[in-house]
C-alpha positions as CSV (number, residue, x, y, z in Angstrom):
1,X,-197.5,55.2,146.6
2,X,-198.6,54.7,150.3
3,X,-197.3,57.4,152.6
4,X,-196.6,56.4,156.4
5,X,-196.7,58.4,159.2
6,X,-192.9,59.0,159.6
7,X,-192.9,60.9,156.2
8,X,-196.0,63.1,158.0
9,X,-194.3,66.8,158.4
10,X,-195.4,68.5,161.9
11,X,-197.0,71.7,161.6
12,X,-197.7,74.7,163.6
13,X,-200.2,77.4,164.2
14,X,-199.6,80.5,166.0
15,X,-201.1,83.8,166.5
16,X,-201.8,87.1,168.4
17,X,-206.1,88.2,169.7
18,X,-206.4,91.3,171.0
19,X,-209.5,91.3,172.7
20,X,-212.2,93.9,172.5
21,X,-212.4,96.4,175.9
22,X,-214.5,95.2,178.1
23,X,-213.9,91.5,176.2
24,X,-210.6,90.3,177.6
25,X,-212.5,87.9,180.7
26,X,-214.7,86.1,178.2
27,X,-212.1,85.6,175.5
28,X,-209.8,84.1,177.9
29,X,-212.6,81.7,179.3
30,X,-213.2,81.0,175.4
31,X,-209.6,80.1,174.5
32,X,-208.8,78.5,178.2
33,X,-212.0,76.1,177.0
34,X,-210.1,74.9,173.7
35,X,-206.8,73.9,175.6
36,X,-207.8,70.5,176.8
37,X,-210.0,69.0,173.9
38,X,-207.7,70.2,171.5
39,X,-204.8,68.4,173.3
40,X,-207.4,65.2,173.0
41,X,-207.7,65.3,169.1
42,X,-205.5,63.2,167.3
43,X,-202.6,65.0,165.7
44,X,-201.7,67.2,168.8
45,X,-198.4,67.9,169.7
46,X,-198.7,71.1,171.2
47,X,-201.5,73.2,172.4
48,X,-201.0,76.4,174.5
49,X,-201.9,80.0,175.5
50,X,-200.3,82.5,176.9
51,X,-201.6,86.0,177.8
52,X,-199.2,89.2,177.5
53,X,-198.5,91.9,179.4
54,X,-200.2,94.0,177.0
55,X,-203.3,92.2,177.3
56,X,-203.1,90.5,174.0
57,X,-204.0,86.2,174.1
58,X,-200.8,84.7,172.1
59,X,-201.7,81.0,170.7
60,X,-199.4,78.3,170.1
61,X,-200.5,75.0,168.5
62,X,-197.8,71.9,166.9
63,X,-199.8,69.3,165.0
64,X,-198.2,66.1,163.2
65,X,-199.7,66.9,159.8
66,X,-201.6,69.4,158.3
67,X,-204.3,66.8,158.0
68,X,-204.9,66.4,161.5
69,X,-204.7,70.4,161.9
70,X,-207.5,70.6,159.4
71,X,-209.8,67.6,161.1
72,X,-209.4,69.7,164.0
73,X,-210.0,72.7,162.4
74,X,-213.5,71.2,161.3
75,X,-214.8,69.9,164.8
76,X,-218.0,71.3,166.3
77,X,-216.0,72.8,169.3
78,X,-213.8,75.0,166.5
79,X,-216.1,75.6,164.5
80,X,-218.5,77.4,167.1
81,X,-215.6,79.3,168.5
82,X,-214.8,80.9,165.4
83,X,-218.1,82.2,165.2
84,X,-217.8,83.6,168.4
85,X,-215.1,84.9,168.1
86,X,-215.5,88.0,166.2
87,X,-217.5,89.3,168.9
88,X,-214.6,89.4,171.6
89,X,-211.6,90.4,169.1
90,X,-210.5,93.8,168.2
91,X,-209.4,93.8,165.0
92,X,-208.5,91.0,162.7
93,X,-206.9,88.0,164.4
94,X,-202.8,88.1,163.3
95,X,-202.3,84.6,162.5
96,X,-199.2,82.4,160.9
97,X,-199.0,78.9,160.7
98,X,-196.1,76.9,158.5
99,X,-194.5,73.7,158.1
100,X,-191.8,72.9,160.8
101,X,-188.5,72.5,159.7
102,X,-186.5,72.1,162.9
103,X,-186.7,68.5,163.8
104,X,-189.6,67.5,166.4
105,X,-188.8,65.0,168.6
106,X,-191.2,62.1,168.6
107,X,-193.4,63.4,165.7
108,X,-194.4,60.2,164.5
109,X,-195.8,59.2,167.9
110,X,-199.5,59.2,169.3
111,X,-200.1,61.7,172.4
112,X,-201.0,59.3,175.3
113,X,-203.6,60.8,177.6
């Protein structure tokens, strides 16, 4: 059996960084520079990052499928920021991501740049 794109379900990732002292500039930079080429990779719905009051970098990502969130996931831009990125963070990275259950509007449809 063949699935189509409709029965895709959208996905999310989301998370907290707290960076290192003395870290917080260079982190930003580092996540600021994933924001637009992630919006370019096929799959995205959503891609943003917000910075709290407390200092902490929240992370907010909606994909169409898990697939796509893993083809991202193994791109030469993610893949050297995760190895960067121990070196900015304080403590582990407090990460979630789940299948969305709320309906997404226009989930089946391309992002048009």
């Amino acid at each position: 059996m063949t699935t189509t794109s409709t029965a895709q379900t959208p996905v999310s990732l989301y998370g907290f960084l707290t960076p290192r002292p003395g870290h917080a500039g260079t982190l930003r930079k580092l996540l600021l520079d994933l924001v637009e080429p992630s919006r370019e990779h096929e799959g995205n719905l959503q891609y943003h990052l917000h910075e709290q009051e407390d200092g902490r970098f929240f992370l907010y990502e909606v994909w169409r499928s898990r697939e796509d969130l893993d083809r991202h996931n193994a791109t030469p831009l993610l893949r050297a920021f995760m190895a960067e990125l121990p070196e900015h963070v304080d403590g582990a990275v407090e990460a979630y991501s789940g299948a969305m259950r709320s309906p997404y509007p226009d989930s089946g449809a391309s992002s048009t740049g």
